[in-house]
C-alpha positions in Angstrom: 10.2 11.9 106.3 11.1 9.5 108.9 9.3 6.4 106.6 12.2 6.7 104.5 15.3 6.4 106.7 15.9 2.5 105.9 16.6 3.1 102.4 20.0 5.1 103.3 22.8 3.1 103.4 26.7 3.6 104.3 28.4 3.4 101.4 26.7 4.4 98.2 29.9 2.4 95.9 28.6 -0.9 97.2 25.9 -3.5 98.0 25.6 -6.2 99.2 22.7 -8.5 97.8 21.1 -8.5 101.6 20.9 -5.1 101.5 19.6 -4.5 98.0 16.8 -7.5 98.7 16.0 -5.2 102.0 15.5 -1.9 100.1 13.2 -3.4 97.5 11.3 -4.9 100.4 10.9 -1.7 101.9 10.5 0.2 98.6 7.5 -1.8 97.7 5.5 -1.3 101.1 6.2 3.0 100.2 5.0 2.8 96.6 2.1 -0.1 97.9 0.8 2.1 100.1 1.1 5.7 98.3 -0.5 3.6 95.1 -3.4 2.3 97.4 -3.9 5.9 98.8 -3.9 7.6 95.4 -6.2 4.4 93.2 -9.4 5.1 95.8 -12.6 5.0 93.9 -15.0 8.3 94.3 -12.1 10.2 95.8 -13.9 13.5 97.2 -13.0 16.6 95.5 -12.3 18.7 98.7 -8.9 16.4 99.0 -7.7 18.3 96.1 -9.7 20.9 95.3 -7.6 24.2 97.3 -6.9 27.7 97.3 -3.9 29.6 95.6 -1.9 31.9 98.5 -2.0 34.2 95.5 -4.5 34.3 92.7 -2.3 36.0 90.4 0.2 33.4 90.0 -1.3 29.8 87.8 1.0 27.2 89.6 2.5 27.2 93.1 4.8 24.4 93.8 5.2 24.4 97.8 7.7 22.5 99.6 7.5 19.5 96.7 9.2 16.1 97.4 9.5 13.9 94.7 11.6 11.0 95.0 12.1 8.0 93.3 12.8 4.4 94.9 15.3 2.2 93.2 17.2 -1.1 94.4 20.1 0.5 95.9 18.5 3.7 97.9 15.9 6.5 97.4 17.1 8.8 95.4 15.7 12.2 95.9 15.3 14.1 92.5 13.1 17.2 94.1 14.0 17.7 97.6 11.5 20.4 98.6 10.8 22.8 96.2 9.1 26.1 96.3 9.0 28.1 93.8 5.5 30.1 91.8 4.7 30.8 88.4 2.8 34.0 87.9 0.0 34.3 85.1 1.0 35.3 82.0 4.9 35.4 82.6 7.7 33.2 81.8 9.7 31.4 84.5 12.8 30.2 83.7 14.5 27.1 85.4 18.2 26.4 84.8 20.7 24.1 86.6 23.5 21.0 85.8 22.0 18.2 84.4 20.3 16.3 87.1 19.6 19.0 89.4 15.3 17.9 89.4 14.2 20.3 86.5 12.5 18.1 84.6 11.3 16.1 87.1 9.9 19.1 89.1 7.7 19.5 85.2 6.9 15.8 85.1 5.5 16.0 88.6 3.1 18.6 87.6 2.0 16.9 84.6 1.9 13.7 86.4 3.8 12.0 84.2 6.8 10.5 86.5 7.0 7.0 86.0 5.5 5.1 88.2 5.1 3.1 91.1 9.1 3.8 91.2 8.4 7.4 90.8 6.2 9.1 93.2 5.3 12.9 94.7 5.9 12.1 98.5 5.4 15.4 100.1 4.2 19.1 99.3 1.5 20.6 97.1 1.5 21.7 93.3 -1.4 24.7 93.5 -2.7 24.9 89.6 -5.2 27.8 89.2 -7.6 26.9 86.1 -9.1 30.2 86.4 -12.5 28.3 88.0 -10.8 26.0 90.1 -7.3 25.6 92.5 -5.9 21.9 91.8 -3.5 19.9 94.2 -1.6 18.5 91.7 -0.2 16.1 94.0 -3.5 15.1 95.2 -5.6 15.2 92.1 -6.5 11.5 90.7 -5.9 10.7 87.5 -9.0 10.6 85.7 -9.1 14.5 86.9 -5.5 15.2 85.6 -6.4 13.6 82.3 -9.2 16.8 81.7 -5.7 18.7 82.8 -2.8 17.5 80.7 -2.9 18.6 77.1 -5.8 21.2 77.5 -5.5 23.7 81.0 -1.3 22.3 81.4 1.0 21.1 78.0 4.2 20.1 77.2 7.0 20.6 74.7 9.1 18.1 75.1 13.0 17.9 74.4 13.3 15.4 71.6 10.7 16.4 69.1 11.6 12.7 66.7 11.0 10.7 69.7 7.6 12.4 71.1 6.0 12.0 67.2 4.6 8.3 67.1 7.1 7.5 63.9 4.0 5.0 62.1 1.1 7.9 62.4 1.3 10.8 60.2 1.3 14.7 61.5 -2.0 15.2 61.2 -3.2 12.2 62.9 -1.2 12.8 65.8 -2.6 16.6 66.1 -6.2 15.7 65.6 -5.9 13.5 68.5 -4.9 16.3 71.2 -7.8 18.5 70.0 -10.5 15.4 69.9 -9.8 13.6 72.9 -10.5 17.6 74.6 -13.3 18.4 72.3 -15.5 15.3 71.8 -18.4 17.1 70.3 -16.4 18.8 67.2 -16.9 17.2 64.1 -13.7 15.6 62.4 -13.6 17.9 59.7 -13.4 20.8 62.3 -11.1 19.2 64.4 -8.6 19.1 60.6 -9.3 22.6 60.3 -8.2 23.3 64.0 -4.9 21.4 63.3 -4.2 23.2 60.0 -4.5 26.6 62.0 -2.2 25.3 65.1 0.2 24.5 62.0 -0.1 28.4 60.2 0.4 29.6 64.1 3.3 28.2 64.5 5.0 29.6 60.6 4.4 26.0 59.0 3.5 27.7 55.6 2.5 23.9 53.7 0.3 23.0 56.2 -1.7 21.2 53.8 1.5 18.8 53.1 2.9 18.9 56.5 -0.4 17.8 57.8 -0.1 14.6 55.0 3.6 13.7 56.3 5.1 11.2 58.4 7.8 12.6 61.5 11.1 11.7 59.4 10.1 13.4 56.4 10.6 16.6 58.4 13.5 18.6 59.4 14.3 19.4 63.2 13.2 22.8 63.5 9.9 21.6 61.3 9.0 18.7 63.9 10.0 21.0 67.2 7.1 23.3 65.5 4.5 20.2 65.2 5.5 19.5 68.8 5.0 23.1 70.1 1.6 23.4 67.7 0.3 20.3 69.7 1.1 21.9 73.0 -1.0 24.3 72.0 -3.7 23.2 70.1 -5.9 23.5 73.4 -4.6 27.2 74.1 -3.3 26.1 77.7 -3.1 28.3 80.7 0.6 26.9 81.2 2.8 25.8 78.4 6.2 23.7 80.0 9.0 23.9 77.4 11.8 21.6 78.2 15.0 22.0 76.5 12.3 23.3 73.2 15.5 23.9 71.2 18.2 21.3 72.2 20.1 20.2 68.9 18.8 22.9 66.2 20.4 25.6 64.1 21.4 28.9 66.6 19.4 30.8 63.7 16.2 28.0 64.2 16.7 28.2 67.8 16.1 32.2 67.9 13.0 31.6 65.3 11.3 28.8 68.0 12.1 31.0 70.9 10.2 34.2 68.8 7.4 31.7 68.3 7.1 30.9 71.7 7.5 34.3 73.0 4.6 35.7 70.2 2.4 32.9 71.2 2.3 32.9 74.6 1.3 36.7 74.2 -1.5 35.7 71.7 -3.0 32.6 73.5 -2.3 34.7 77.6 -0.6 31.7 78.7 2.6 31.2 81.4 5.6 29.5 80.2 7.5 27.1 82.5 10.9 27.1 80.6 13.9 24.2 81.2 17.0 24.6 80.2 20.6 25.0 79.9 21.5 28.2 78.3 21.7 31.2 80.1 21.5 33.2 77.2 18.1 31.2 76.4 16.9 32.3 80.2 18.1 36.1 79.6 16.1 37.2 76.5 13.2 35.1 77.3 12.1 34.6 81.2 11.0 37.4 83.6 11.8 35.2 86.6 14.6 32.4 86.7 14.4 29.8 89.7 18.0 28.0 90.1 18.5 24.7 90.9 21.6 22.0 92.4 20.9 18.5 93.0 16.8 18.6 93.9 16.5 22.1 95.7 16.3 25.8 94.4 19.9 27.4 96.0 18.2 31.0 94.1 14.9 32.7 92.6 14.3 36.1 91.4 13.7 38.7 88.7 15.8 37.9 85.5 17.5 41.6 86.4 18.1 40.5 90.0 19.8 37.1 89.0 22.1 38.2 85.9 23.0 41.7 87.6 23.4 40.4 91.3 24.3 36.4 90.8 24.1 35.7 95.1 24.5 32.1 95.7 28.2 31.0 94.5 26.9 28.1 91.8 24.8 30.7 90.3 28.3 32.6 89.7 29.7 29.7 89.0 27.0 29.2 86.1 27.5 32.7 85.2 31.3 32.4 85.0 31.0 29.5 82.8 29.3 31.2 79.8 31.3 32.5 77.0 31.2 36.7 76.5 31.2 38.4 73.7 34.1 40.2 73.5 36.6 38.4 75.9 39.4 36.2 75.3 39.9 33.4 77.6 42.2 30.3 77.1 40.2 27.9 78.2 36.5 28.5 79.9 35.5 28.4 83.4 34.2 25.2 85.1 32.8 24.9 88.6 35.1 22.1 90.2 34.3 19.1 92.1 30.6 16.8 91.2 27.1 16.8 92.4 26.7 14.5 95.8 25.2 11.4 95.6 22.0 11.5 95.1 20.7 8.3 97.3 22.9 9.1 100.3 22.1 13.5 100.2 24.8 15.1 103.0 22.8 16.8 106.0 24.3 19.8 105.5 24.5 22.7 102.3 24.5 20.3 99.2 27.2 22.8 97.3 29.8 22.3 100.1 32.5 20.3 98.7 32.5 22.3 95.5 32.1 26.2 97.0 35.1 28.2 97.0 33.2 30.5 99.8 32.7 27.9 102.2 32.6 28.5 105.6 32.8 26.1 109.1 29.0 26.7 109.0 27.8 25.4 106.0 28.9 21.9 107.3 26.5 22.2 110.2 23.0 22.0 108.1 21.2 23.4 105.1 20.7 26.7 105.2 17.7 28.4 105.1 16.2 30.7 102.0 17.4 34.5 102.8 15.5 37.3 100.9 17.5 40.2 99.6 14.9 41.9 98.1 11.3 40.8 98.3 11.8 39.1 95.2 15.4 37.7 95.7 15.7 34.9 97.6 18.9 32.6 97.9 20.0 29.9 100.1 23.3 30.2 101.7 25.2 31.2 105.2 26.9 34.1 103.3 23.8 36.0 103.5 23.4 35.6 107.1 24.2 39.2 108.3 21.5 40.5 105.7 18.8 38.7 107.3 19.6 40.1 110.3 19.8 43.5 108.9 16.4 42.7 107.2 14.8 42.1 110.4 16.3 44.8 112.1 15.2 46.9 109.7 11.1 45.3 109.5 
């Protein structure tokens, strides 16, 4: 990572016009080159074309960088990522806002904005069931067969992801056509009144007639999850899939989800917030601060055993049913800043468990179980009685 040690500079609350005219300099050679490197012509499928390190699970993400280069510094969003999503599961991935969740999906869908935005390091393993992927290596006209039929998304704001000007059905036909060029348009209509049955849309018939504002929230986020699935994809990424709607409409779209992915076999990559969302839904929950997983594990492991003190923290600041508290717990202090990242454990300033250690560099994943894995010096002692005891 030595390429990007000009873009740091000492004091992330100003810049001086030098500087900033430096940076973009240097910015542009990165992004020029990685662009160069990933718009070859006849790029040979063995560059991306891999093996998973286990079949069972449909994505690996290993060691993922993906960092974005701006005027003032890199900032990196995913700073080395590892994390898998078995076949047929639910993963759930939870963290402050701007800790890389949704920029760890958009880098498997290929969809961070580029040339700013680029996948600098790792491997993203996607097992079609034929064929192992590199995400990060795969070019574009490749992920294009990909996105929307093997990999889809739900994405957070159903109004704005609906074209406004194009009517529902328009907008489903087009995810089943541009997969399934030889089916007749009147097959394709019947395809996208079935998606819209699936997902409880009982006038699919009118729904399939109307424009995006003539629906109500929890109607659109049900458009938006029959599209993702109008290809019955292998992976289905919800982020945030029921941010702003009714608690009753938010337990109805998280039934659907659950029900379909059962129906259709596919894994479900799930972003957000709530850790009551993560509870009744995932089987595995990946935790994230400020671009790197701190703690990974069962569902049972991470709710009954919280290791890592911002997953407590998380924990401590829910609400629970049946306690009174004056006013609810929040983890103090803020996130780093993201272009200048300290060399040492990222949680630091804000622990309340910190030690002399934690300031000397960033500590290493520790498994408690083979299935529980956190990253922090507490845990020090087990790996040594972990080792001991291999």
């Amino acid at each position: 990572m030595a390429l990007f040690k000009k873009n740091k500079i000492k004091n992330s609350n100003y810049i001086s016009s030098k500087e900033s005219r430096n940076i973009s300099k240097e910015n542009r050679r990165i992004t020029n080159e990685i662009e160069k490197r990933r718009n070859r012509k006849n790029i040979p499928r063995e560059e991306y074309i891999t093996q998973m390190k286990d079949p069972n699970n449909v994505v690996e993400f290993d060691d993922l960088h993906t960092y974005f280069f701006t005027d003032i510094g890199t900032v990196k969003a995913v700073d080395g990522v590892s994390f898998n999503i078995p076949t047929g599961k639910t993963v759930g991935v939870v963290g402050e806002s701007g800790c890389g969740k949704s920029v760890t999906s958009l880098s498997l869908m290929q969809l961070v904005q580029r040339p700013q935005g680029q996948i600098v390091g790792g491997s993203i393993r996607f097992n079609t069931g034929e064929e192992v992927y590199d995400i990060a290596k795969t070019p574009t006209s490749e992920m294009q067969k990909l996105r929307g039929n093997m990999i889809s998304m739900i994405f957070q704001e159903p109004m704005t992801s609906l074209n406004p000007v194009f009517r529902i059905g328009v907008q489903l036909d087009e995810v089943t056509q541009l997969h399934n060029m030889d089916m007749t348009k009147d097959k394709v209509k019947q395809r996208s009144l079935e998606m819209l049955e699936l997902v409880g849309i009982a006038n699919s018939e009118g729904v399939y007639k109307m424009y995006p504002h003539e629906l109500s929230g929890g109607m659109r986020q049900r458009v938006m999850i029959a599209m993702g699935l109008a290809c019955s994809p292998r992976l289905i990424i919800a982020d945030e899939p029921t941010t702003a709607l009714d608690v009753t409409i938010q337990a109805q779209i998280l039934e659907l989800l659950r029900s379909l992915k059962d129906k259709i076999n596919s894994s479900i990559m799930l972003i957000t917030h709530d850790l009551g969302v993560i509870a009744g839904m995932a089987d595995f929950v990946v935790v994230m601060y400020a671009g790197r997983v701190v703690e990974r594990g069962t569902v049972e492991e991470i709710f009954k055993n919280p290791s890592h003190p911002y997953t407590i923290g998380l924990m401590n600041s829910k609400p629970t049913v049946g306690k009174k508290v004056d006013r609810l717990y929040s983890i103090p202090g803020k996130v780093p800043n993201p272009v200048n990242m300290p060399n040492h454990c990222y949680f630091y300033d804000r622990c309340d468990k910190r030690m002399d250690v934690c300031k000397s560099k960033y500590p290493e994943e520790i498994y408690l179980t083979p299935t529980h894995g956190v990253s922090c010096f507490l845990y020090d002692e087990k790996k040594g009685e972990l080792e001991n005891g291999r």
